[in-house]
N, C-alpha and C positions, 0 to 999 in steps of 0.2 A: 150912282148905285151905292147903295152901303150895304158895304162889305162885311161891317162887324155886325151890324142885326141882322145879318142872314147867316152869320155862322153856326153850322150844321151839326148836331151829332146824331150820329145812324141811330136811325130807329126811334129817337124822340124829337126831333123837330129844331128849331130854330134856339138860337142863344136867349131870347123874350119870350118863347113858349115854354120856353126849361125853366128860368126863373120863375113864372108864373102857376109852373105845377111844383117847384119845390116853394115854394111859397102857401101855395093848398096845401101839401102837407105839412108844412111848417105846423100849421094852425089848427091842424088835427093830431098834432102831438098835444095830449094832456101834462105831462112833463118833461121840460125842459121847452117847453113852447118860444117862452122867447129869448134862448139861447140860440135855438134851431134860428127865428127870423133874425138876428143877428149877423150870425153867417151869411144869410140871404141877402141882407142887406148890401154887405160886406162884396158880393159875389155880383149885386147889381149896381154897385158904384163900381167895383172893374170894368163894370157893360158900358157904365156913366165914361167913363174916361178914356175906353179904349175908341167909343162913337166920337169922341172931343178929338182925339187923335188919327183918327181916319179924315175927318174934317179940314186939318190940317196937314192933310199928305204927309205923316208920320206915322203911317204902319208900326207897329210893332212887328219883330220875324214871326216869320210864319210858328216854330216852334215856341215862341211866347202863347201864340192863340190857340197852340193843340193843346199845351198845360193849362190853358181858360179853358179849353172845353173838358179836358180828364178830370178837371177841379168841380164842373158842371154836373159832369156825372157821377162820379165819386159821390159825392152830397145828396145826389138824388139819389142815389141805388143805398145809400144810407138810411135816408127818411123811410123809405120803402121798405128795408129789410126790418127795422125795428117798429115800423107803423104796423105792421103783418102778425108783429108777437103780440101776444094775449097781453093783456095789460099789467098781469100779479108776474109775469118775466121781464117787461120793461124794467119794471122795479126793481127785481131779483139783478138787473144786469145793470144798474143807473150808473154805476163808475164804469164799468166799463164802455159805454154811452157817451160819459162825459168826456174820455179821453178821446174818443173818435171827434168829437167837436171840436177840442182841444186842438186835435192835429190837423181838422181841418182849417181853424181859424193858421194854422201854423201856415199852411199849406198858401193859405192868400196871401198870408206876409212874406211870403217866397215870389207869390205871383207879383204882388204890390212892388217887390226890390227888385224882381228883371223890369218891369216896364216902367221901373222908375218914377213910382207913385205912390213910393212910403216916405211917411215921416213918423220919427221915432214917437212924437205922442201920441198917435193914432194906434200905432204899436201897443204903444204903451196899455192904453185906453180898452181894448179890449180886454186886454189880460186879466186887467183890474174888473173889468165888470164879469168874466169870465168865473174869476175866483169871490164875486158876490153873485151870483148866479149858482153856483154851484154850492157854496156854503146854506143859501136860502133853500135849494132844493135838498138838500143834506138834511135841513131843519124840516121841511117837510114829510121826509122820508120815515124821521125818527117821531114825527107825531104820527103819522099812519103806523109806524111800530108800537107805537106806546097803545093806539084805540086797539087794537089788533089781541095784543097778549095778552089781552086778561079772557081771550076765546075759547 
């Protein structure tokens, strides 16, 4: 039986049907789009590793896999609340956006050191793209500012 592709959160479905609708919305964010599948990514290599270790009768505790699923829905109820705003307040709100990413990418490097599936370059390795992610979208930002002002 596997245990870890059937874990549950109320009301949306299985740990593989969550990644696969935050992932549809990943790709319906117009910005920040592949920051969002980043995270996703990030959120289905915990899935990757946690099936590797159920495989080999290594459970993680139970309260590691209730923080993979708050981490699950977090993210989603994320996509969702910001997918919902009109597009000219995505914009209006993009740092504040980015910091929610930010903390979530945080939030996995927390999941990644209880289950004991970090390493520091992979750490690393986000951060860095995180902060060229955000800088490019920054540069986008102030080009939609620059067409905009002369309105």
């Amino acid at each position: 039986m596997d245990l870890i592709v059937d874990i549950v959160m109320p009301g949306a479905g299985s740990a593989v049907s969550i990644l696969s609708a935050i992932f549809q919305l990943c790709m319906e964010m117009k910005e920040g789009q592949e920051t969002c599948k980043r995270v996703h990514a990030r959120l289905a290599d915990i899935l990757t590793e946690l099936q590797k270790m159920e495989k080999a009768n290594r459970l993680p505790p139970s309260d590691s896999l209730s923080r993979y699923v708050e981490a699950l829905r977090s993210f989603m109820e994320y996509l969702i609340r910001y997918k919902a705003k009109p597009h000219y307040l995505r914009l209006l709100q993009h740092s504040k956006m980015m910091d929610e990413v930010r903390a979530m990418h945080e939030e996995v490097d927390m999941l990644m050191k209880i289950l004991n599936l970090s390493t520091t370059g992979a750490m690393m390795e986000w951060k860095q793209q995180w902060e060229r992610d955000n800088a490019t979208q920054m540069t986008n930002l102030d080009k939609i500012s620059d067409n905009t002002s002369g309105c």
